[in-house]
C-alpha positions as CSV (number, residue, x, y, z in Angstrom):
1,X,0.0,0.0,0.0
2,X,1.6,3.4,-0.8
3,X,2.6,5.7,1.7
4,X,0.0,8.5,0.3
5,X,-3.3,5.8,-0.1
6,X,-6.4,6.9,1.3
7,X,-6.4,4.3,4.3
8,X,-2.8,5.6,5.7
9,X,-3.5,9.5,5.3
10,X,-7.0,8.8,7.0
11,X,-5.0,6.9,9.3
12,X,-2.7,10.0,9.7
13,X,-6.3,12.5,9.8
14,X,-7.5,10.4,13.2
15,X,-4.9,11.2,14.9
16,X,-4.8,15.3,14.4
17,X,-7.7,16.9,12.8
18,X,-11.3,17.4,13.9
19,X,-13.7,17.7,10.9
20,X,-16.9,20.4,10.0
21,X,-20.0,18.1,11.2
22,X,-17.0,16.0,12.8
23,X,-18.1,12.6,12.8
24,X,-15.9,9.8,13.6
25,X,-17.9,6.7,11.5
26,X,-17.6,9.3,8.4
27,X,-13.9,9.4,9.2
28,X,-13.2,6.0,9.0
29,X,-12.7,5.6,5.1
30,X,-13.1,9.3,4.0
31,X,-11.7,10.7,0.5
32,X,-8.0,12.1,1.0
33,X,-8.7,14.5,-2.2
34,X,-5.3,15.2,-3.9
35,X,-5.9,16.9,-7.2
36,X,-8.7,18.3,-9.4
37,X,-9.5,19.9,-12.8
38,X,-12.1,21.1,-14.6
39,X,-15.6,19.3,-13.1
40,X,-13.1,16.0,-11.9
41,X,-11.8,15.4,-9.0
42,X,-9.1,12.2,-7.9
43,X,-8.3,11.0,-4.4
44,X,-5.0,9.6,-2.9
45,X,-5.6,6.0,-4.3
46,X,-6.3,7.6,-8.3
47,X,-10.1,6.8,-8.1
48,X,-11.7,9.8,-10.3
49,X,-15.0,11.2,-9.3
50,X,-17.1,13.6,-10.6
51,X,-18.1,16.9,-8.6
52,X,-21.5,17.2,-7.9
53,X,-21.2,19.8,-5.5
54,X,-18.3,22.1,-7.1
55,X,-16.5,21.7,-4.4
56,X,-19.1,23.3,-1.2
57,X,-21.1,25.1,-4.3
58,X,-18.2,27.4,-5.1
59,X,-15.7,26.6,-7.1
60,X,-17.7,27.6,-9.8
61,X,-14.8,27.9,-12.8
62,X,-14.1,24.6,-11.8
63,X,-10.5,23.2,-10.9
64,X,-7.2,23.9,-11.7
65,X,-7.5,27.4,-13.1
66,X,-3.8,28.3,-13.4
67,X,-4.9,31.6,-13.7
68,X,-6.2,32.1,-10.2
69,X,-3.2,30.5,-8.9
70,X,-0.7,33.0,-10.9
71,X,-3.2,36.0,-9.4
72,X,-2.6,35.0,-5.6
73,X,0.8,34.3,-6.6
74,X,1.5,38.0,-8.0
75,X,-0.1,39.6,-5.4
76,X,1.5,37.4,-2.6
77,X,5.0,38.6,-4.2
78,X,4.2,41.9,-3.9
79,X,1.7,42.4,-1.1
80,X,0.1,39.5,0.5
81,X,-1.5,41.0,3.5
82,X,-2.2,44.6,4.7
83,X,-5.0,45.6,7.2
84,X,-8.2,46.8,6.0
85,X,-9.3,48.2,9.1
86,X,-10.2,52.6,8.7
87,X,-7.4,54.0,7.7
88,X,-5.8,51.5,5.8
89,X,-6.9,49.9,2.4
90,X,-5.1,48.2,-0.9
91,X,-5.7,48.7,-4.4
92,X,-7.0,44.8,-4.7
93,X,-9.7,45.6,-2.0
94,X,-10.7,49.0,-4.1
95,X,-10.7,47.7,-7.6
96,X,-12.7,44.9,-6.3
97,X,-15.2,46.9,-4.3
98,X,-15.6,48.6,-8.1
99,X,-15.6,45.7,-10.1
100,X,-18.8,44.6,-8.0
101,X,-20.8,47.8,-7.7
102,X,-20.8,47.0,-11.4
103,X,-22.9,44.3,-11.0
104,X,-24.5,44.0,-8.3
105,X,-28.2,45.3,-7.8
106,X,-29.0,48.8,-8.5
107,X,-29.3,50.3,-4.8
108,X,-26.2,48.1,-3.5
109,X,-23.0,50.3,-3.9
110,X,-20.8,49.7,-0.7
111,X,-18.9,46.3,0.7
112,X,-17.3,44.8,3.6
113,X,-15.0,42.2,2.9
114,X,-15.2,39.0,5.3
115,X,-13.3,35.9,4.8
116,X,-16.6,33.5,4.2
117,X,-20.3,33.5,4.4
118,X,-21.4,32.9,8.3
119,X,-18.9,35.9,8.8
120,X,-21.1,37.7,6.2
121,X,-24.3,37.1,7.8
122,X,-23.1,37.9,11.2
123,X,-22.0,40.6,9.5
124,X,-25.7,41.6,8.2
125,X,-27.4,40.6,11.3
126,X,-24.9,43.0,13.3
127,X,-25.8,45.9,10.8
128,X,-29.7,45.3,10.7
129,X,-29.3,46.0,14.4
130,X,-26.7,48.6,14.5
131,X,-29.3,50.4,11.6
132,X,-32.3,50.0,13.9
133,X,-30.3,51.7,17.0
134,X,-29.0,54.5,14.8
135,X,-32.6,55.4,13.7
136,X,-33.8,55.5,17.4
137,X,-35.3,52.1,16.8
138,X,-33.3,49.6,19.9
139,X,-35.9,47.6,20.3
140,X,-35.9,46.1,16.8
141,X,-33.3,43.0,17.2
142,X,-34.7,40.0,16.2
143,X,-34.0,38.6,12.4
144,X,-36.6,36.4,11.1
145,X,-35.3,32.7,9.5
146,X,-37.0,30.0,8.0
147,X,-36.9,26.4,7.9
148,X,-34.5,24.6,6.4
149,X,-32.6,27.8,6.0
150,X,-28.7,27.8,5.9
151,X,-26.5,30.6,7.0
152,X,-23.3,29.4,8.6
153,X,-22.7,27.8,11.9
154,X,-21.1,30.5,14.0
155,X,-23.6,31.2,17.4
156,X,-25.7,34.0,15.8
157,X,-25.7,32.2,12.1
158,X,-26.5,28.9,13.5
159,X,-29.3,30.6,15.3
160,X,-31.0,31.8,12.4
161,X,-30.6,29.2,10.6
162,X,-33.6,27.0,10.5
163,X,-32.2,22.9,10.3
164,X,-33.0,22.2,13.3
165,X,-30.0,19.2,13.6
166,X,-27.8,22.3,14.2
167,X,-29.0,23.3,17.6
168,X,-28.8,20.8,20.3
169,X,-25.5,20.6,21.3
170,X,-24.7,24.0,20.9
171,X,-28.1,25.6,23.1
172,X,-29.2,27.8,24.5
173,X,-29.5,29.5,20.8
174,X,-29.2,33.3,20.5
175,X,-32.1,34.9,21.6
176,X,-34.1,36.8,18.7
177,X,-34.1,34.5,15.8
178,X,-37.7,33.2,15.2
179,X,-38.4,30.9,12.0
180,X,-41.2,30.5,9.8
181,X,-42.2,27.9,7.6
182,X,-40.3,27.8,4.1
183,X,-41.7,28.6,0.4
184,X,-41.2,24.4,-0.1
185,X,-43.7,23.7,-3.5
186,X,-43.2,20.0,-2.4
187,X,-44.2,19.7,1.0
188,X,-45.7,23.8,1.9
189,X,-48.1,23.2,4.8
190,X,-50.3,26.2,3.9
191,X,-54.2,26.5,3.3
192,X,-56.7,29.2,2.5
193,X,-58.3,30.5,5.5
194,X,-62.1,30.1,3.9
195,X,-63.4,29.7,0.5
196,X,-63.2,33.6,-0.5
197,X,-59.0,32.8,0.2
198,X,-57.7,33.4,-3.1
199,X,-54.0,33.4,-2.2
200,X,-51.7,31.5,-4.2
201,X,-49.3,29.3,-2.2
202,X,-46.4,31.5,-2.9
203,X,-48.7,34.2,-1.4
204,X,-49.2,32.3,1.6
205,X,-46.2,31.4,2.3
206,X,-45.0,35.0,1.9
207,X,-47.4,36.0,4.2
208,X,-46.5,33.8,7.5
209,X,-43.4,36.6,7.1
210,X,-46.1,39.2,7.9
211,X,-47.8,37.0,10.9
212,X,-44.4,36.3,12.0
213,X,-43.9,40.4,12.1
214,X,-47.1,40.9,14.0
215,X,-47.3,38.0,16.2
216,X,-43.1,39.3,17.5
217,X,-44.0,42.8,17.2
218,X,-42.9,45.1,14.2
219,X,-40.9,47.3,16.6
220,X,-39.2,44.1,17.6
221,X,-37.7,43.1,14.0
222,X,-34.9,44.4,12.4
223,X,-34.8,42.0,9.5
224,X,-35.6,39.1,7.6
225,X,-32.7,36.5,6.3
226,X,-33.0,34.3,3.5
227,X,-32.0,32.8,1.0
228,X,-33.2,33.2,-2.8
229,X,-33.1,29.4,-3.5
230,X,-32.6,27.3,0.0
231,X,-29.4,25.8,-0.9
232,X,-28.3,23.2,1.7
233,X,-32.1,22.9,2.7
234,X,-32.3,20.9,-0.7
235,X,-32.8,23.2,-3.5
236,X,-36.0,24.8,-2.7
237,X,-36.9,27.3,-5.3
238,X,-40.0,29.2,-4.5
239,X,-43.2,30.1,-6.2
240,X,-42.4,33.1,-8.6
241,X,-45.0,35.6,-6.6
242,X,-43.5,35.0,-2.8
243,X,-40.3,37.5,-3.3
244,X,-42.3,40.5,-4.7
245,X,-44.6,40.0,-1.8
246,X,-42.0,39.6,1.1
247,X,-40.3,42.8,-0.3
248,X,-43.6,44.6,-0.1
249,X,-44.1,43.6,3.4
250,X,-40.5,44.2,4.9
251,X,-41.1,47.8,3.5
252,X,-44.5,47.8,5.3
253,X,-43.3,47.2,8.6
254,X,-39.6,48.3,8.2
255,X,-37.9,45.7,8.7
256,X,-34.9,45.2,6.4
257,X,-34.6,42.6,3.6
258,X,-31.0,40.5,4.2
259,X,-30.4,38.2,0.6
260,X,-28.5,35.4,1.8
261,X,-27.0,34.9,-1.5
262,X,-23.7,32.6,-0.3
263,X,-24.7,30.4,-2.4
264,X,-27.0,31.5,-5.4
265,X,-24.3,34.5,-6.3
266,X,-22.7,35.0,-9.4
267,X,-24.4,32.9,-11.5
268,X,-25.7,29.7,-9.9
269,X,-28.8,30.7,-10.9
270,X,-28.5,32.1,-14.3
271,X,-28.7,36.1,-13.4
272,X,-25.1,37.4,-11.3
273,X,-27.4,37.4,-8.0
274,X,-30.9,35.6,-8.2
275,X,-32.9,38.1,-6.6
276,X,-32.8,39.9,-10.4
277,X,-35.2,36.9,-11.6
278,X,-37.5,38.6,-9.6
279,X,-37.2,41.7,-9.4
280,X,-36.6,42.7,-6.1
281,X,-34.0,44.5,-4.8
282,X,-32.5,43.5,-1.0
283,X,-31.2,45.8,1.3
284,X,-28.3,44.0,2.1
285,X,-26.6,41.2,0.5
286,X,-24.5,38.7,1.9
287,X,-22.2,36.6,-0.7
288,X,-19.3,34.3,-0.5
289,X,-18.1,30.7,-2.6
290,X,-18.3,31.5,-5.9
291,X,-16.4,35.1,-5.8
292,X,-13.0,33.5,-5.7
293,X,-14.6,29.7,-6.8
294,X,-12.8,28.3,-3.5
295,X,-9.6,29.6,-4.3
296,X,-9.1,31.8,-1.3
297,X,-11.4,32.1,1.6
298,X,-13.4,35.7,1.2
299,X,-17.0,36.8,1.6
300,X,-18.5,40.1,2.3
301,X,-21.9,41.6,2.3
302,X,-23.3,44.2,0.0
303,X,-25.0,47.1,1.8
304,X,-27.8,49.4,0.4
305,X,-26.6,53.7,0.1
306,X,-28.9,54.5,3.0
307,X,-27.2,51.9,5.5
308,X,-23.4,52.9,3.8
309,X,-24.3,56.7,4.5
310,X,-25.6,55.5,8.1
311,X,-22.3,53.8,9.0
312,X,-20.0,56.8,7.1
313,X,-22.0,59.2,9.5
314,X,-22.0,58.0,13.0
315,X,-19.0,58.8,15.5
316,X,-18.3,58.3,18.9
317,X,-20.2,55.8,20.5
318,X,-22.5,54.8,17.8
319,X,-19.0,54.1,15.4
320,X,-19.8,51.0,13.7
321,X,-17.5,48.9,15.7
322,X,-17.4,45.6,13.5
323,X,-13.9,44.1,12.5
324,X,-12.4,41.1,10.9
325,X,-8.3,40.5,10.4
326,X,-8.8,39.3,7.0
327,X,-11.0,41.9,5.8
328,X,-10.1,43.1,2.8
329,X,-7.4,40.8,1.9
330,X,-5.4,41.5,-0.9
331,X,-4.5,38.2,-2.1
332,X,-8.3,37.2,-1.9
333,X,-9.1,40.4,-3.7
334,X,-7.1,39.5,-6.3
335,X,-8.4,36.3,-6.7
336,X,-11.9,37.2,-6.9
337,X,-11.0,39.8,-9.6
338,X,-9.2,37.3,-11.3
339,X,-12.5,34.6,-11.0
340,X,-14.5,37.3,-12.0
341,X,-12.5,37.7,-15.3
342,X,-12.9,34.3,-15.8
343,X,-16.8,34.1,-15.4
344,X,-17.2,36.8,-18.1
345,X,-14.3,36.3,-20.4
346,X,-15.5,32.5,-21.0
347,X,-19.7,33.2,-20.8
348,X,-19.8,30.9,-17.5
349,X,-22.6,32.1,-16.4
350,X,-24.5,31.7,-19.6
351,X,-23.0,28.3,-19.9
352,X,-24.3,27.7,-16.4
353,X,-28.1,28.8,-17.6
354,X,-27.7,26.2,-20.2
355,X,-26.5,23.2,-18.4
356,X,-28.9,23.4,-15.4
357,X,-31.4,23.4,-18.6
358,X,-29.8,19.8,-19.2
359,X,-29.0,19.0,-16.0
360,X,-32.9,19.8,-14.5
361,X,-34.4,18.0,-17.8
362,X,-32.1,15.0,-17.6
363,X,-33.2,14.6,-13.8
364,X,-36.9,14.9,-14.7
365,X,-36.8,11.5,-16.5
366,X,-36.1,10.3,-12.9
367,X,-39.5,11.1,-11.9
368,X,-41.3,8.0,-12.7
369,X,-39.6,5.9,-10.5
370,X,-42.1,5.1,-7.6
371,X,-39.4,6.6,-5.0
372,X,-38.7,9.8,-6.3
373,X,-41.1,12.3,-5.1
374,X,-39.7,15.6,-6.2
375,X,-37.5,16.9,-9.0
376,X,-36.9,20.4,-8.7
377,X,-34.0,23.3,-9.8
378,X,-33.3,26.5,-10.6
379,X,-30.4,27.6,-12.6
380,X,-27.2,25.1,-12.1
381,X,-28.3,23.7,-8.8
382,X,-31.2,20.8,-8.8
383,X,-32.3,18.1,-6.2
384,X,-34.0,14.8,-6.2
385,X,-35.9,14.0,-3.0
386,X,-36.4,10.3,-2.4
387,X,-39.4,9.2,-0.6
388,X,-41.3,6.0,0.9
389,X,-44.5,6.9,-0.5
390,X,-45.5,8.9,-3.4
391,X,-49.1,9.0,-2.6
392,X,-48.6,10.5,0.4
393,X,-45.3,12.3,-0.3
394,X,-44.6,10.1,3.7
395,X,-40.1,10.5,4.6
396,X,-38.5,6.7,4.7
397,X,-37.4,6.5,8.5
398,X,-34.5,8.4,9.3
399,X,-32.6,4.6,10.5
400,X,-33.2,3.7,7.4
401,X,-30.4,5.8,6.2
402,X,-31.3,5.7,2.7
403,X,-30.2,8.9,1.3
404,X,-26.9,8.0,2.5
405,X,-27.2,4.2,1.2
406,X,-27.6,6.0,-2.1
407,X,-24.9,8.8,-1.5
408,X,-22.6,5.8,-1.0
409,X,-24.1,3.8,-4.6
410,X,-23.0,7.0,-5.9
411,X,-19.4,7.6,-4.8
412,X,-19.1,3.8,-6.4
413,X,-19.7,4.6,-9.3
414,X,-18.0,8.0,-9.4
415,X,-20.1,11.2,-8.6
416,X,-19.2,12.9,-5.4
417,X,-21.8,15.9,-3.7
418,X,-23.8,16.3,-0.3
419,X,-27.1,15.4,0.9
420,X,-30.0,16.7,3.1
421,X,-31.5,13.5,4.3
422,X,-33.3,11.9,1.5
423,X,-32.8,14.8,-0.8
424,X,-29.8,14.3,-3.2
425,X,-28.4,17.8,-4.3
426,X,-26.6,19.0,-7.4
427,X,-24.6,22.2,-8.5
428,X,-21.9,21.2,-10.8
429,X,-18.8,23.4,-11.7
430,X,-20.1,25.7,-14.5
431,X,-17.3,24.1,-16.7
432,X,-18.9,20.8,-16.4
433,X,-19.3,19.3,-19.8
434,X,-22.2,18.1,-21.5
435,X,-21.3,14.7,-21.5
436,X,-20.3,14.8,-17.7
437,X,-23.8,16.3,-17.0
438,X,-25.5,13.8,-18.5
439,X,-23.2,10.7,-16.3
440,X,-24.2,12.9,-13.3
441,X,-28.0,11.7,-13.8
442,X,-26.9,8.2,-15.0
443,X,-25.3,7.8,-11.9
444,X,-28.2,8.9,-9.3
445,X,-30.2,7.0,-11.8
446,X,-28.7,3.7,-11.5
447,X,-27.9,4.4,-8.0
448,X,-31.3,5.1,-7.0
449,X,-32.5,1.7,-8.6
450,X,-29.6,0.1,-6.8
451,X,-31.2,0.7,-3.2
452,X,-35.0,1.2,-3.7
453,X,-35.3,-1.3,-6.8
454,X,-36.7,0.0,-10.4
């Protein structure tokens, strides 16, 4: 057995390293991943799988760009690291800050630089509060979640976000982050209220925000966080009508309107940020993955010119006292500028649009099995939710493990991503190729026929 196999690293991983979602079992015979390119990636004993996931849905130009890795290395050579704190900046963090006024929605013109996503949403959550307390408003603290809402795992981002498996160990939660029930098409548990309801479900579900506002008390809310498309939730994309109707009722009861768009930014969905698809305008973004594709750690949040002017005009005690070392980093400036190149220079995003076209309609001729209850995707990001009754849309028992029994079909036969449960999620790189697409579905296919039968 060679020195560098899978068994002897993982061996060699026991012994020093504790894990994200550490879990000992999963440990056991994990992929020691050595080298990737393009939409493939090959562990320490040369077994090539496909990425499913691009990575943790970022590395969105795929890997091996060359040309990322000469952009950290220039800057690295010349100025790796400089505080970004007031008073200080670097022309990385600048052009940067530029490049993405440029496309970012129309009212979002200032950034703060983080080194990932949860530090972006505590980032936003901090500011919807520090807002409220500027505009003689300290009572509104609470942010509003949902259900199977993902925002990081830090105290404040793990509080507001709404899977539930999160919590225990880590309780009491922060106080202030109440969660309503998500915009899920599949499995939305709203009705009309009498026969002269005429709400459409997206309607309805947009209104529990509202309820949610009331029932807490609008002086009590400072915003609501969310996601576009629920991304590790399991792909929930919501009726078209809910996000024109939650923006209309964050500006009833001013409470502001936090896009949690880690994972749908630049591109995943087809438009740079997926709000557009909409139309609605947030009042602050939060965005991370896909702005350097995984090359270099960096986030930020995008903040709307009323909040920017807030922050540039407070002193003294009400300075905006919010700090992160990295902020600003050079080297990850330059990387994202770099990615960003990339994206537009090569069309990725367009080629994105067009493979989630393939990649959603190749899926869909899973439906028929008599275990797949839901097909759904938006953009180049998809799921399949597996289920023990059709009928009745009724979960398989979690001992039954069978998302997991199917993950693991998968991996055999070469496609590598991450589950919620039951529901099997996809969001290749947007260089994956036609042909690799198209195994991707194979794959689950065959795999799901494997464990549940045809």
């Amino acid at each position: 057995m060679s020195e560098t196999s899978d068994e002897l690293l993982a061996a060699r991983d026991r012994v020093v390293l504790l894990h994200s979602l550490h879990n000992r079992a999963l440990g056991q015979h994990p992929h020691v991943w050595t080298r990737g390119q393009g939409a493939l990636l090959w562990d320490a004993n040369g077994r090539e799988f496909l990425d499913g996931l691009a990575g943790l849905w970022n590395v969105i130009v795929g890997h091996g760009r060359r040309e990322l890795a000469d952009a950290a290395a220039q800057q690295m050579s010349t100025l790796a690291y400089a505080t970004a704190y007031a008073g200080s900046s670097s022309r990385p963090a600048i052009e940067l800050g530029e490049r993405l006024a440029e496309l970012f929605y129309p009212n979002i013109r200032r950034f703060f630089f983080t080194s990932g996503g949860a530090e972006a949403n505590e980032t936003a959550i901090k500011t919807a509060r520090y807002f409220a307390k500027l505009n003689g408003h300290a009572g509104k603290f609470k942010v509003i979640g949902r259900h199977w809402g993902y925002h990081g795992t830090t105290l404040a981002a793990m509080s507001a976000t709404g899977i539930s498996s999160y919590w225990p160990m880590f309780e009491p939660r922060v106080p202030g982050f109440p969660h309503i029930e998500s915009p899920y098409p599949y499995r939305f548990g709203g009705a009309p209220r009498g026969p002269d309801d005429r709400r459409t479900p997206g309607e309805m579900a947009a209104d529990l925000l509202e309820e949610a506002i009331v029932r807490e008390g609008a002086d009590t809310v400072a915003a609501f966080l969310a996601e576009p498309v629920q991304g590790a939730g399991g792909v929930i994309v919501p009726p078209d009508d809910y996000w024109p109707r939650i923006r209309q009722i964050c500006d009833r009861h001013q409470v502001l309107l936090i896009a949690d768009e880690v994972i749908t930014g630049f591109g995943r969905t087809g438009p740079w940020f997926a709000l557009e698809r909409w139309g609605v305008e947030p009042d602050l973004v939060t965005f991370a993955k896909g702005i350097t594709s995984g090359y270099f750690p960096l986030g930020g949040v995008g903040v709307r010119r009323e909040i920017a002017d807030a922050i540039d005009a407070a002193s003294g005690p009400q300075t905006w006292m919010h700090a992160f070392t990295y902020s600003g980093h050079p080297t990850g400036c330059a990387v994202a500028l770099a990615n960003l190149d990339l994206v537009e220079r090569e069309g990725l995003r367009q080629r994105a649009a067009v493979s989630g076209e393939r990649l959603l309609g190749g899926l869909q001729t899973l439906a028929g099995h008599p275990h797949v209850g839901d097909v759904r995707g938006l953009g180049l990001m998809a799921a399949v939710e597996l289920v023990a009754d059709k009928g009745s849309k009724a979960e398989f028992p979690p001992e039954l493990a069978i998302g997991a029994k199917v993950h693991e079909a998968t991996q055999r036969r070469g496609l590598f991503t991450r589950l919620r449960g039951d529901v099997y999620n996809l969001a290749p790189c947007y260089v994956t190729t036609e042909a690799q697409i198209d195994r991707m579905v194979s794959i689950l296919g065959d795999s799901i026929d494997e464990v549940l039968g045809k």
